[in-house]
C-alpha positions as CSV (number, residue, x, y, z in Angstrom):
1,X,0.0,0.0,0.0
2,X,1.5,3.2,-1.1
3,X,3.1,5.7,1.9
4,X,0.5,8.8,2.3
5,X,2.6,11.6,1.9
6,X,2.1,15.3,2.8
7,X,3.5,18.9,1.7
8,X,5.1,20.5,4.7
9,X,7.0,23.3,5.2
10,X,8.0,23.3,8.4
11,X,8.1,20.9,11.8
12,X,8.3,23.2,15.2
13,X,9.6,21.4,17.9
14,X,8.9,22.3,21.7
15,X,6.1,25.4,20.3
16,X,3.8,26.7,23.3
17,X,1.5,28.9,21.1
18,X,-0.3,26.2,18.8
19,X,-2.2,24.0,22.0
20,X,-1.8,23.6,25.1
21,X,1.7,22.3,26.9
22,X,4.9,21.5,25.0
23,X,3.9,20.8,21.2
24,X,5.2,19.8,17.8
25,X,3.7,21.3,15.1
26,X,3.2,20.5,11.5
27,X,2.9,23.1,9.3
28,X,1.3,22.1,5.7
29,X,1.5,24.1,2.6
30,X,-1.7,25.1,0.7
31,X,-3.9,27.7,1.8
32,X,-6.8,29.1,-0.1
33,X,-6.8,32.5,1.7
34,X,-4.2,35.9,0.8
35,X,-4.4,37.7,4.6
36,X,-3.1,40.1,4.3
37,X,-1.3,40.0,7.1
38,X,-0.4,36.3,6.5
39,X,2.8,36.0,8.8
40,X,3.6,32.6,6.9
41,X,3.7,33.3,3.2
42,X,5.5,30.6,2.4
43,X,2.8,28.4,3.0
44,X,0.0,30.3,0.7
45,X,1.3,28.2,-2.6
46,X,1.1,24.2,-2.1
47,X,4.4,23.4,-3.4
48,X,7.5,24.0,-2.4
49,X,9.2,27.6,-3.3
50,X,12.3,28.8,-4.3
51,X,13.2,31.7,-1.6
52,X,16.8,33.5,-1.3
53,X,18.2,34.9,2.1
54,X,19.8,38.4,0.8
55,X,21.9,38.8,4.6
56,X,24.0,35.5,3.8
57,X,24.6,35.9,0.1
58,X,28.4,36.6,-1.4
59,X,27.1,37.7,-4.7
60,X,28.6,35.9,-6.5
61,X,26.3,35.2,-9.2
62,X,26.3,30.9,-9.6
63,X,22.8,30.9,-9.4
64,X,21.7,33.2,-12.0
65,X,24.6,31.9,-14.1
66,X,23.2,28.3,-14.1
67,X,19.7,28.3,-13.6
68,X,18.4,26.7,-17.1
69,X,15.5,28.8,-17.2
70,X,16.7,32.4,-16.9
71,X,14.6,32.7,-13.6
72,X,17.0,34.7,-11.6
73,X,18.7,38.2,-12.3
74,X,20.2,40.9,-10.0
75,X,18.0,44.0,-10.2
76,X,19.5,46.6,-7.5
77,X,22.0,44.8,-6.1
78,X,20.0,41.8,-5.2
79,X,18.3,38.6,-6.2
80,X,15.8,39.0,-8.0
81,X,13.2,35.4,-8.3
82,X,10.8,35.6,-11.7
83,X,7.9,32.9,-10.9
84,X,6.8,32.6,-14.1
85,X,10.1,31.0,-15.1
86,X,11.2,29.1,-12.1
87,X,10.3,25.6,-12.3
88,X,11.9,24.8,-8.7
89,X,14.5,22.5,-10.3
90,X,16.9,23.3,-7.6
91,X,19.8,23.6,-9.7
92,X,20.7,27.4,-8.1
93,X,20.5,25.8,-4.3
94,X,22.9,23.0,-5.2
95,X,25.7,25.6,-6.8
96,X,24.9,28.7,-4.0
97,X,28.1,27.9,-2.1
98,X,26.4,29.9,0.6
99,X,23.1,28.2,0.9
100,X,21.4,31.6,0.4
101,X,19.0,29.9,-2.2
102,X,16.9,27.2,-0.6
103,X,13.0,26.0,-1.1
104,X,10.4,26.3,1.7
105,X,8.7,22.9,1.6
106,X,8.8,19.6,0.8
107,X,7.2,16.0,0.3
108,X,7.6,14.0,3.5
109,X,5.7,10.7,4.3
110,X,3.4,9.8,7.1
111,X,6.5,7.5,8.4
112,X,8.7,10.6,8.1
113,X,6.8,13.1,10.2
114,X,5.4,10.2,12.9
115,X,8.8,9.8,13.4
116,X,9.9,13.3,14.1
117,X,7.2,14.0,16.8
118,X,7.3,11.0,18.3
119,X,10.9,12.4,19.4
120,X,8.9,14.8,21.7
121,X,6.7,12.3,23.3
122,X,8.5,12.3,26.5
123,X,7.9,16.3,26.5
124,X,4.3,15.8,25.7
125,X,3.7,13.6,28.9
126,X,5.2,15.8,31.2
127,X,3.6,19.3,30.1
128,X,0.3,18.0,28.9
129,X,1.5,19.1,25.1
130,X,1.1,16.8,22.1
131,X,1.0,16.9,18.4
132,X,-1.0,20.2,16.3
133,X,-1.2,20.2,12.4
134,X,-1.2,23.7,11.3
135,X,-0.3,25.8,7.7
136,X,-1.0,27.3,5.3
137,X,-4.5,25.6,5.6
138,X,-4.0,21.3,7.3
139,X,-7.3,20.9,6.3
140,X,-6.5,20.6,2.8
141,X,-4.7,17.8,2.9
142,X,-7.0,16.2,5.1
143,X,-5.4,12.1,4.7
144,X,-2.5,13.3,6.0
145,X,-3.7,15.1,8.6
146,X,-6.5,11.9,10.1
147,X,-3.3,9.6,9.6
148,X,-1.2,11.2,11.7
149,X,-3.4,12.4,14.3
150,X,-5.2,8.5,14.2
151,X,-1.4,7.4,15.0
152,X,-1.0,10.1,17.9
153,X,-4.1,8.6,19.7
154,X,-2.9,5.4,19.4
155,X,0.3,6.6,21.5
156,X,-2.1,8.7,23.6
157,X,-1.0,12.0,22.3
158,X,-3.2,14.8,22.0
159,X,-3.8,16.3,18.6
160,X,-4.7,19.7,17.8
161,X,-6.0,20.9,14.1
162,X,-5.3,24.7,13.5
163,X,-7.7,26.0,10.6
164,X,-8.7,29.0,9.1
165,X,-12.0,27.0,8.3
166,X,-12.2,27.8,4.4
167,X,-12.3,24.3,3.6
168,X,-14.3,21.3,2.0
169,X,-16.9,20.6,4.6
170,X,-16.7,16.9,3.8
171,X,-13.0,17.0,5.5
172,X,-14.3,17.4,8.7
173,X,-15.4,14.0,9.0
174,X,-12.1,12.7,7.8
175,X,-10.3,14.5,10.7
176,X,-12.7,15.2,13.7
177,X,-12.6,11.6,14.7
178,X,-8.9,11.9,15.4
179,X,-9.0,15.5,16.9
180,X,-8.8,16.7,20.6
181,X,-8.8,20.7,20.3
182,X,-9.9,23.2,17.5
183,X,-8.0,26.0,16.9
184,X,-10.0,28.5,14.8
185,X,-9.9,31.8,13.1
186,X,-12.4,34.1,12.6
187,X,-11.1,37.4,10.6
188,X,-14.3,39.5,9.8
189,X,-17.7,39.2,10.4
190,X,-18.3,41.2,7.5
191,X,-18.6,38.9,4.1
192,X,-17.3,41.5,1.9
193,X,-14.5,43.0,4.1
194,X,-13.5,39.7,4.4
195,X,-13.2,38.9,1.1
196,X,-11.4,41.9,0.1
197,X,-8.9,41.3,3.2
198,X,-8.2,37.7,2.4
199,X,-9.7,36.4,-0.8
200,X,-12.8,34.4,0.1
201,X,-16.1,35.6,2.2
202,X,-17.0,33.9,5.3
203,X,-19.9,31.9,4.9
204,X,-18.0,28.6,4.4
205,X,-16.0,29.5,7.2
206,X,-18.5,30.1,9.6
207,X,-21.2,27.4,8.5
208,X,-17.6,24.9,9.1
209,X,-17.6,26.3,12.6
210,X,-21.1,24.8,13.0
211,X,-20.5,21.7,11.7
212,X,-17.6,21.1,14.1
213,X,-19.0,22.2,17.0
214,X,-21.5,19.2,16.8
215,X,-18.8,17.1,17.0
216,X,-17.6,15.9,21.3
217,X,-14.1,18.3,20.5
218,X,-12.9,21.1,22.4
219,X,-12.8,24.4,20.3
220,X,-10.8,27.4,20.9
221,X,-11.7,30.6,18.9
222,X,-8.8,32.2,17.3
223,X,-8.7,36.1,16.2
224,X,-6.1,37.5,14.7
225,X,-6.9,41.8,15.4
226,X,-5.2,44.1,13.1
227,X,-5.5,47.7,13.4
228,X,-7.4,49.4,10.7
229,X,-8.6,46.2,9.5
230,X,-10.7,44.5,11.9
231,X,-9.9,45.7,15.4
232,X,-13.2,47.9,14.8
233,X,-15.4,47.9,18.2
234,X,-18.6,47.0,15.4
235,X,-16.4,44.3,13.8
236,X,-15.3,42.6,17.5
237,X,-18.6,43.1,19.2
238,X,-20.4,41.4,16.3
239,X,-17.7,38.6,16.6
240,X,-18.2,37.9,20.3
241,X,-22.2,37.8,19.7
242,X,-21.8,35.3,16.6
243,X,-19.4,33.0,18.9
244,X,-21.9,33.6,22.1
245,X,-24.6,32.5,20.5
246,X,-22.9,29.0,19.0
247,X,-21.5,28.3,22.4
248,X,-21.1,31.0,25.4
249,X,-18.7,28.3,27.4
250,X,-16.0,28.4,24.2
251,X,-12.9,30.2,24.7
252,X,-11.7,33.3,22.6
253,X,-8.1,33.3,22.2
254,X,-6.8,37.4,20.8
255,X,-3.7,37.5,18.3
256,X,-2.3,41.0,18.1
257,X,-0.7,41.9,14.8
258,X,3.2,41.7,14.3
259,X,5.5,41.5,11.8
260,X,7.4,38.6,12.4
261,X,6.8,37.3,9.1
262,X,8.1,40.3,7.2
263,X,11.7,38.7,6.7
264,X,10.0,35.6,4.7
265,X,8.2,38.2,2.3
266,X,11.6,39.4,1.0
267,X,13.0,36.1,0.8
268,X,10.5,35.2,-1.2
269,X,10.5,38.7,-3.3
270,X,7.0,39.3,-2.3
271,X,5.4,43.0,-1.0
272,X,4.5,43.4,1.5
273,X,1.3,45.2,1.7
274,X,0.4,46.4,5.2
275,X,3.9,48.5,5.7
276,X,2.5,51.3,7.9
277,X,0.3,49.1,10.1
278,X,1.7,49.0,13.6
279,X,1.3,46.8,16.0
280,X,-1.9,47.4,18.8
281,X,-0.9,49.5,22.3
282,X,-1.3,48.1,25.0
283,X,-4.8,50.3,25.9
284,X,-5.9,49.1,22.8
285,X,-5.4,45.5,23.9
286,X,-7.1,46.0,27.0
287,X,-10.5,47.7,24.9
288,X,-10.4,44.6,22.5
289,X,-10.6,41.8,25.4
290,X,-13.3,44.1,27.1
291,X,-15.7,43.7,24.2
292,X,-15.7,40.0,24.9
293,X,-15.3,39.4,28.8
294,X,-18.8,42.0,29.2
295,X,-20.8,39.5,27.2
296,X,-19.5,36.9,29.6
297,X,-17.0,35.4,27.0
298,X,-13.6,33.3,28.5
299,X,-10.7,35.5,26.4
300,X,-7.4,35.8,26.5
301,X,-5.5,38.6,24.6
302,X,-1.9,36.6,23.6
């Protein structure tokens, strides 16, 4: 029987943000939304990309010299990636002497990555962690995903799915089974806003929401509050309603904006869009977790 395999771009040992205790996580490329404010761009595309770290180059021009399809040039000093050429042979990050050409992603098997987090298990048992698949969007590669979490319950390891929701709905019956705690995002409450901030509206998020919540999992409510964007006192108190209404007891988990992703967009010669957005004050915090805690709401502000 063939080995299910999986695209993933990354695997984060002893993380504390994606569940609770000491985790592994499993981030999976492919994700239908464009945030943005997407701090992993790397995972939008589901396959692997050719990206270039600018700080640890020597310039000295291997790469654009032998890559076979003229997908790399220096335009202002630096490295310049055309994507309509680039095949991701690899050829430039086998001659970069420097290993300033590399690809975020690749094909592992279900083997491959059981192996990896089972290294952790001993930290899982004493902090109460376990095993969380995140991306780009896990729910797209939903096999993968109830494999791996299937094989965690049988070692009694808690598993975690971190969605943005836009997803078949059919999935969730694939993966639930095999799932513990929900992480999940809510952006907008506002279809259109939403769609012009990341791509898609919300309806098939939100009616996924539903759908889970039938199922016996914990589910954690995940929103990401960017000023100018959503951090709106319309936009949050409507949120807190929709999520009271589905289930008062869930928990709301607040993710202030940041910019740690900014380094990945010029690695991957992408621009970066929300430049003069600035991260929330500390006031502003405080007003956002208000909305929620005076409609009784459990929230946290991260």
């Amino acid at each position: 029987m063939p080995q299910i395999k999986g695209q993933v771009f990354n695997i984060q040992h002893f993380s504390t943000e994606d569940g609770p205790g000491v985790r592994t996580t499993v981030f999976l490329q492919g994700c239908p939304l464009r945030c943005l404010w997407c701090a992993n761009p790397e995972s939008q595309k589901a396959v692997r990309q050719l990206a270039h770290r600018a700080p640890i180059c020597v310039k000295c021009g291997m790469c654009v010299k032998n890559c076979p399809n003229q997908a790399l040039s220096v335009k202002d000093g630096a490295i310049s990636i055309d994507r309509g050429k680039c095949v991701s042979c690899g050829t430039c990050t086998q001659v970069c002497p420097s290993h300033a050409m590399f690809f975020y992603g690749e094909e592992k098997t279900i083997d491959k990555v059981f192996e990896e987090v089972m290294k952790d298990k001993g930290f899982y048992e004493t902090s109460g962690g376990g095993v969380t698949c995140s991306g780009g969007e896990a729910m797209l590669q939903p096999e993968f995903v109830a494999e791996l979490f299937r094989r965690c319950k049988e070692e009694g390891i808690h598993t975690t799915l971190d969605t943005c929701g836009q997803f078949p709905s059919e999935n969730i019956e694939k993966v639930l089974p095999y799932t513990d705690l929900v992480l999940y995002d809510i952006k907008h409450m506002d279809t259109e806003k939403h769609r012009e901030y990341t791509g898609f509206g919300n309806e098939l998020i939100l009616e996924n929401l539903k759908k889970i919540h039938k199922y016996p999992v914990k589910i954690f409510i995940r929103i990401p509050v960017i000023p100018g964007y959503n951090d709106s006192e319309e936009n949050l108190a409507a949120t807190a309603e929709f999520v009271k209404e589905l289930d008062p007891s869930l928990h709301v988990d607040l993710l202030p904006y940041h910019r740690f992703g900014l380094g990945k967009y010029k690695m991957l010669n992408i621009p970066y869009l929300l430049e003069g957005v600035t991260s929330p004050t500390a006031e502003q915090k405080e007003s956002y977790k208000r909305i929620f805690i005076n409609l009784g709401l459990d929230c946290r502000m991260h």
